[in-house]
NUDO-816759 format. One line per field, with one value per residue (C-alpha): x, y, z; residue number from 0; residue in three letters. Coordinates in steps of 0.25 Angstrom, whole numbers, plus 5000, padded with zeros to 4 digits. Example, Ala and Ser with C-alpha at 12.3 -4.5 7.8 and 13.67 -1.06 7.14 Angstrom:
! residues 2
X	5049,5055
Y	4982,4996
Z	5031,5029
seq	0,1
type	Ala,Ser
***
This chain:
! residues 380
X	5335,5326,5315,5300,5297,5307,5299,5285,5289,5294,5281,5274,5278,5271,5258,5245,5241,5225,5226,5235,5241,5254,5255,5257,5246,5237,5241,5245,5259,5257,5271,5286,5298,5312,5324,5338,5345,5335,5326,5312,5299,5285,5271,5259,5245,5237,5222,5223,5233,5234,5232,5238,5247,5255,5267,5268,5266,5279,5286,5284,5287,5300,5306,5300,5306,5318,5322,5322,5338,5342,5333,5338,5325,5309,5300,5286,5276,5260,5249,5234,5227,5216,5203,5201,5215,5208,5198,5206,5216,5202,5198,5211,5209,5195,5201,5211,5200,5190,5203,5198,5211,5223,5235,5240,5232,5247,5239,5243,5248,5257,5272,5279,5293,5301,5313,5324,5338,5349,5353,5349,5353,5355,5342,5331,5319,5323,5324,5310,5305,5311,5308,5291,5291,5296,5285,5275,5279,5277,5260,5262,5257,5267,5267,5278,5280,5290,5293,5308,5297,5309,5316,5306,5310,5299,5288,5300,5306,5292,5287,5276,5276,5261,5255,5248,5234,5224,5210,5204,5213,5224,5236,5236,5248,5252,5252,5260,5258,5271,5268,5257,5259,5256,5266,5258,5268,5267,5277,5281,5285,5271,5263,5260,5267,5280,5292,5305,5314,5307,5312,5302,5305,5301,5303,5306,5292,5285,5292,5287,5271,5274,5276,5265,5255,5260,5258,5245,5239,5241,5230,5239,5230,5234,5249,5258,5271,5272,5287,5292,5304,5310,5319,5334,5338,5332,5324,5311,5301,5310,5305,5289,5289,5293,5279,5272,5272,5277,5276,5286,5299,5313,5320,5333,5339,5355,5366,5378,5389,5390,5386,5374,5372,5377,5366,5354,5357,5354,5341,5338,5341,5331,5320,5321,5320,5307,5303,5303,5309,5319,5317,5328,5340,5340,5354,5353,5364,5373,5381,5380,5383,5389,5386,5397,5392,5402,5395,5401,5396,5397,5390,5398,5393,5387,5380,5366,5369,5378,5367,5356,5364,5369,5352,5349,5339,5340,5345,5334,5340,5354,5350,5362,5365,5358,5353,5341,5336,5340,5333,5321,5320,5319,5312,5302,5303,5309,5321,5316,5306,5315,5316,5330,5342,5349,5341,5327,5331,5337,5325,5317,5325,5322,5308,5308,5315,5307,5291,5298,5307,5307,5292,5284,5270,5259,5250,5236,5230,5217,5219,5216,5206,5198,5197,5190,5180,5176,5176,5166,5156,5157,5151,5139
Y	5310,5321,5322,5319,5332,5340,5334,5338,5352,5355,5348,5358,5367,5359,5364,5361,5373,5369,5370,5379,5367,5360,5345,5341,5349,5343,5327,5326,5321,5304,5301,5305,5297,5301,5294,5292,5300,5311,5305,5309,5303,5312,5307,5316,5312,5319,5322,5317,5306,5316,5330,5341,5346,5334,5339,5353,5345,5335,5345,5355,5343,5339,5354,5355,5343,5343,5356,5349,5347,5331,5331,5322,5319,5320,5311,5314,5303,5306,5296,5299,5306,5296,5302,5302,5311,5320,5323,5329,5335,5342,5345,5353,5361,5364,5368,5377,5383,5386,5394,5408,5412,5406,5408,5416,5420,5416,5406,5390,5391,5402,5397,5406,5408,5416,5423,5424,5425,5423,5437,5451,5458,5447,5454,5443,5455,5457,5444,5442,5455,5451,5438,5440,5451,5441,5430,5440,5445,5429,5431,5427,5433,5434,5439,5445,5445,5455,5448,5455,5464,5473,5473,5474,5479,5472,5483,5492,5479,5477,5493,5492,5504,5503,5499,5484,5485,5477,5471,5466,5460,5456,5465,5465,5463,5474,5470,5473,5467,5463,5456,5446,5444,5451,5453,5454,5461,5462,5468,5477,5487,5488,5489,5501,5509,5503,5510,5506,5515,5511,5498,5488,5484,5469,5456,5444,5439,5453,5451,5436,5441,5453,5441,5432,5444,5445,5432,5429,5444,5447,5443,5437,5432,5423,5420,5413,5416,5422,5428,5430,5442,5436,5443,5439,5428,5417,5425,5426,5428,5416,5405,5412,5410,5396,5394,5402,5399,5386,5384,5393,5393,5399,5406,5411,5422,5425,5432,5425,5428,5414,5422,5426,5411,5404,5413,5411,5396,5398,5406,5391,5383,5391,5389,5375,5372,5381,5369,5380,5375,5384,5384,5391,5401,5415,5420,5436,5446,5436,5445,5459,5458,5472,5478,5471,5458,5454,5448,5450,5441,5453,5442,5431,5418,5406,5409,5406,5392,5388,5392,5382,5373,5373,5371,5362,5373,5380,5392,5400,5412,5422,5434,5445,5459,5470,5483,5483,5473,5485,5495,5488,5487,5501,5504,5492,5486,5471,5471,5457,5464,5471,5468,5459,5459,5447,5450,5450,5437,5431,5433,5428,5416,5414,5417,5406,5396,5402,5398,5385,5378,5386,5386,5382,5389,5379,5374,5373,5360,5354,5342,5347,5357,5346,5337,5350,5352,5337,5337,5351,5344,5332,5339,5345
Z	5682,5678,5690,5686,5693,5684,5672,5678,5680,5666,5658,5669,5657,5648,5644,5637,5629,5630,5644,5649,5660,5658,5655,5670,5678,5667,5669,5656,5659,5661,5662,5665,5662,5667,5662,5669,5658,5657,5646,5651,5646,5647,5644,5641,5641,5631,5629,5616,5610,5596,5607,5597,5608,5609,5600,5609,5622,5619,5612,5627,5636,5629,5628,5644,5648,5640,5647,5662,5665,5663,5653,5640,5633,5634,5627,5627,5625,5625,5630,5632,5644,5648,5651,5666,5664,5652,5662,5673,5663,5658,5673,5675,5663,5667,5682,5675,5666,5680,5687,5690,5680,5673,5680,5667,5654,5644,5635,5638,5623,5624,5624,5635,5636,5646,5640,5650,5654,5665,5665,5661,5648,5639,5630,5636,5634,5619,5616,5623,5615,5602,5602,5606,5594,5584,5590,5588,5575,5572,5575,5590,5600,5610,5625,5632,5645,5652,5666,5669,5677,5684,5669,5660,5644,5636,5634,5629,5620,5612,5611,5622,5632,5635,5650,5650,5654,5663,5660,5671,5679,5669,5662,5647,5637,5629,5616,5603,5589,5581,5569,5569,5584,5597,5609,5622,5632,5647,5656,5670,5660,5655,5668,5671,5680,5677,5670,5662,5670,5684,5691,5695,5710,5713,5722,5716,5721,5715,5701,5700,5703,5693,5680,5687,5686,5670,5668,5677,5674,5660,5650,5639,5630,5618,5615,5607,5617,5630,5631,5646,5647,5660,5669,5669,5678,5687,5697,5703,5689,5681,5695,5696,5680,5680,5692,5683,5669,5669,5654,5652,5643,5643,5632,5638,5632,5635,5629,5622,5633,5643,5654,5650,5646,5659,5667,5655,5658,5673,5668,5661,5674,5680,5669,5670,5685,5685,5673,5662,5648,5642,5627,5622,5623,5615,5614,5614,5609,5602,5594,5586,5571,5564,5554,5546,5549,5561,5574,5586,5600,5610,5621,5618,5608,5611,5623,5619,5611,5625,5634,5624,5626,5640,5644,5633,5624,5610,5607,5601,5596,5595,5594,5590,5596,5587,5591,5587,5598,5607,5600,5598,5612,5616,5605,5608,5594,5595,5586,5582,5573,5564,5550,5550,5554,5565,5576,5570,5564,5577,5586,5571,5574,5589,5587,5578,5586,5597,5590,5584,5594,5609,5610,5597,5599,5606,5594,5596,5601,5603,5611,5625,5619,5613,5625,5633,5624,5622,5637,5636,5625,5634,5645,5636
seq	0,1,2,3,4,5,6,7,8,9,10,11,12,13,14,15,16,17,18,19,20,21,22,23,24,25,26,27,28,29,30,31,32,33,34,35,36,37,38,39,40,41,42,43,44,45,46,47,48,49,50,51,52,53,54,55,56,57,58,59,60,61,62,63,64,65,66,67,68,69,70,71,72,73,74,75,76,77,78,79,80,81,82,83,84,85,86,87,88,89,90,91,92,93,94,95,96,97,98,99,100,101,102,103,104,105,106,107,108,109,110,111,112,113,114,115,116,117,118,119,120,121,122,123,124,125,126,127,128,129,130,131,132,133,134,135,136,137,138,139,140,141,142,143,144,145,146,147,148,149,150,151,152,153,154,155,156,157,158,159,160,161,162,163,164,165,166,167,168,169,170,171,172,173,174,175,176,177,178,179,180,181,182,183,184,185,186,187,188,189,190,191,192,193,194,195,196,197,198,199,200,201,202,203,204,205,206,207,208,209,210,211,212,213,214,215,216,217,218,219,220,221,222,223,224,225,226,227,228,229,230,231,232,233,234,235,236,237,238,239,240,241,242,243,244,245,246,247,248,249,250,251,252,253,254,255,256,257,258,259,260,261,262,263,264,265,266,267,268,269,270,271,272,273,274,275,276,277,278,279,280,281,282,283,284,285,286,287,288,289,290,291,292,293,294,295,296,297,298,299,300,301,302,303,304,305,306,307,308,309,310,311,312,313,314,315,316,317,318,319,320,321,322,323,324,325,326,327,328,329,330,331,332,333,334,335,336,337,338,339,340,341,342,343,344,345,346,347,348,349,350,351,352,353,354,355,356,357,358,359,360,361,362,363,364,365,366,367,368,369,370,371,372,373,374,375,376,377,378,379
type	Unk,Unk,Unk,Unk,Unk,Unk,Unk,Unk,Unk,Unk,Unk,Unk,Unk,Unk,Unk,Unk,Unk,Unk,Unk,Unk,Unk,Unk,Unk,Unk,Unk,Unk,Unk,Unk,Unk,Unk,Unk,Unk,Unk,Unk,Unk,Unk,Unk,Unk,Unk,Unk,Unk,Unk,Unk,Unk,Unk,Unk,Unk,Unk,Unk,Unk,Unk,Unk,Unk,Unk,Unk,Unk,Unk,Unk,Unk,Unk,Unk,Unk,Unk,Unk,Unk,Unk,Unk,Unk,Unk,Unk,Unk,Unk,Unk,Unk,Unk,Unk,Unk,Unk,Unk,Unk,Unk,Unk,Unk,Unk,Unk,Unk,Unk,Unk,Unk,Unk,Unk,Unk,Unk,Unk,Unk,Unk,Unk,Unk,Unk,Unk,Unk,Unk,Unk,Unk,Unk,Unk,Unk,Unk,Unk,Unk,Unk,Unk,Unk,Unk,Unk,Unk,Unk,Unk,Unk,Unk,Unk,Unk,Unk,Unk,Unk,Unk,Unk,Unk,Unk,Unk,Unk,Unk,Unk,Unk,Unk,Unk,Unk,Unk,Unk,Unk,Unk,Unk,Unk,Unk,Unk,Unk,Unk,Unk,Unk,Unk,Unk,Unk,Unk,Unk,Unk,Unk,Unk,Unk,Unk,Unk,Unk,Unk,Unk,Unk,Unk,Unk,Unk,Unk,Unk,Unk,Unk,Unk,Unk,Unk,Unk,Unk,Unk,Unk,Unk,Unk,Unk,Unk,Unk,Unk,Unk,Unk,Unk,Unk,Unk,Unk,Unk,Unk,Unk,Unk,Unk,Unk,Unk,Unk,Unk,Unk,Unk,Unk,Unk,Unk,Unk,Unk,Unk,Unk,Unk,Unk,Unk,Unk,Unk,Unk,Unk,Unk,Unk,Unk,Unk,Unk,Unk,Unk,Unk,Unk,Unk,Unk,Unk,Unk,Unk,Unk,Unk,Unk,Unk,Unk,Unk,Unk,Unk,Unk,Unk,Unk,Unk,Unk,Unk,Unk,Unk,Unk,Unk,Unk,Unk,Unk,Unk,Unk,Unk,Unk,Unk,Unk,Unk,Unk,Unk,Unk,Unk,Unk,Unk,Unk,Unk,Unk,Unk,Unk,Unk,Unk,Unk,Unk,Unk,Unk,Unk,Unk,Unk,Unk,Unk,Unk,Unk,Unk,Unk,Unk,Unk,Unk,Unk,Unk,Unk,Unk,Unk,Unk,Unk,Unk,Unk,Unk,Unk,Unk,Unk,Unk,Unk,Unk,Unk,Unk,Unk,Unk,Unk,Unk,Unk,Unk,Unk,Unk,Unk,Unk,Unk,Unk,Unk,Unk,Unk,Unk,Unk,Unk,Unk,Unk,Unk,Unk,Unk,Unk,Unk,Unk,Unk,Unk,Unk,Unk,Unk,Unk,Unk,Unk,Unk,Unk,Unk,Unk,Unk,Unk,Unk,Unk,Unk,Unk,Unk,Unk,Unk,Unk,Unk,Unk,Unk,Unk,Unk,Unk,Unk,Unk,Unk,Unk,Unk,Unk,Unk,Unk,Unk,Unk,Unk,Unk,Unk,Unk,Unk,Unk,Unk,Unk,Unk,Unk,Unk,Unk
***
């Protein structure tokens, strides 16, 4: 049987956008029911029987829960909070409010998603680049954050070769408009003494504190998504990322051939011990088209729907071999923007998939909202 405890981690990853708290450490979970043949049964109590967010919150359970292994179904059943249990659920999110500062400044309505993969070179940083200039060039506002500290490419991927800067005590986003949207860009290649041809030579312990301060030091301000570059493999930063944002999601990004898809799948295996839902695959490189039309699979075929189905997630994307995703890198203008051709219309594709399945934008909600500013007149 699944454990009880497995399913309390993962809706850990559950949260309530008004509050900024997941469902658990809030008391808003009444009931757990776990099956003999996988089947598990989750109750939420609301503030509010209609509460606005109900959709969101049993649509996030059910892909949180439905990602833990043994897993066959999730039904998701709401009740009512009562109000000695309104009450305390309004004391936390008074305490939370008191704290001398939040432990990061990423909004509790931005959807984050850490891109990653099993192995290096399968084009996980131009994915992640391409795919946060086609969110952008959506309207959204879209944060990037670089945390493959001793192999950082995204200042160079999106055109941004300036220092970030400081105000008081926190670092500030570079920023870069695409479209309607904004990218806000933070990484070791943008602090300043640091260069691209110089190594960056850190512990294990060291490179976990250097993404904590991104994440704990940076004032992001308002977002839509928050993109994390992550290093390759399953290694120091993937286990302090898993502690540290809980609310995270995975996109794995791998290349057709099976080994590449056999080392992505350990990647997965990895994300889902920590409690993190992986919400998709991205296959990258999956065949260069000539000229005269012919395709040929220099990786291989296959590997990206293999790996989806092998952990049980979507593929969200094939994106071919073109040049231009090469050159636009080094020139620092996503290939993704260009005017047509397969590539822009593959990472078109994902980004659709991407806003509309993987991780539909949190809607606003005024259930929880509500309730504090009764509670507030109340006390008038």
């Amino acid at each position: 049987m699944v454990p009880e405890e497995a399913v309390l981690g993962a809706l850990r990853g559950v949260l309530d956008p008004e509050l900024g708290d997941n469902v658990v450490d809030l008391g808003m979970v009444h009931r757990i029911e776990v099956g003999p043949a996988g089947d598990v049964g989750v109750t939420i109590s609301l503030t509010t029987a209609g509460c606005p967010l109900r959709a969101q919150l049993m649509h996030d359970v059910k892909r949180r829960v439905g990602s833990l292994p043994g897993v066959t179904a999730v039904a998701v059943h709401f009740g009512e909070m009562t109000a000695e249990q309104k009450r305390s659920l309004m004391a936390r999110a008074r305490w939370k409010a008191r704290e001398s500062a939040p432990a990061t400044d990423i909004p509790g309505s931005a959807r984050i998603a850490a891109v990653a993969s099993g192995k290096g070179g399968v084009g996980k940083s131009s994915v992640t680049a391409n795919l946060a200039a086609q969110l952008a060039q959506r309207g959204l506002t879209v944060g990037v954050l670089d945390a493959d500290i001793g192999g950082f490419s995204i200042p160079r991927m999106l055109g941004l070769d300036a220092q970030v800067q400081a105000e008081g005590r926190k670092m500030i986003p570079l920023e870069k408009a695409v479209g309607r949207g904004l990218l806000k860009v933070v990484s070791m290649g943008s602090i300043q003494g640091a260069a691209e041809d110089q190594a960056v030579m850190l512990r294990g312990f060291m490179l976990n504190r250097a993404v904590q301060h991104f994440l704990e030091d940076v004032r992001w301000g308002q977002m839509d998504y928050l993109l994390i570059d992550m290093p390759p493999g399953t290694g120091d930063i993937q286990m302090g990322l898993a502690r540290m944002l809980p609310r995270t999601e995975v996109l794995l990004v791998t290349t057709p051939a099976l080994a590449a898809q056999k080392v992505a799948a350990r990647a997965a295996d990895m994300a889902r011990k920590g409690y993190l839902r992986v919400a998709g695959v991205v296959e990258n490189m999956a065949g260069f088209t000539c000229d005269h039309g012919a395709t040929y699979p220099l990786f291989g075929s296959g590997g990206g729907q293999r790996l989806a189905d092998e952990i049980g997630v979507p593929l969200l994307g094939s994106i071919p071999i073109d040049p231009a995703v090469a050159a636009g890198g080094d020139e620092g203008e996503p290939a993704s923007l260009g005017g047509r051709g397969p590539v822009v219309a593959a990472f078109a594709a994902l980004a659709e998939r991407f806003v509309t399945d993987a991780l539909p934008r949190f809607e606003p909600a005024t259930c929880t909202a509500r309730l504090a500013e009764l509670e507030s007149l109340a006390r008038k």
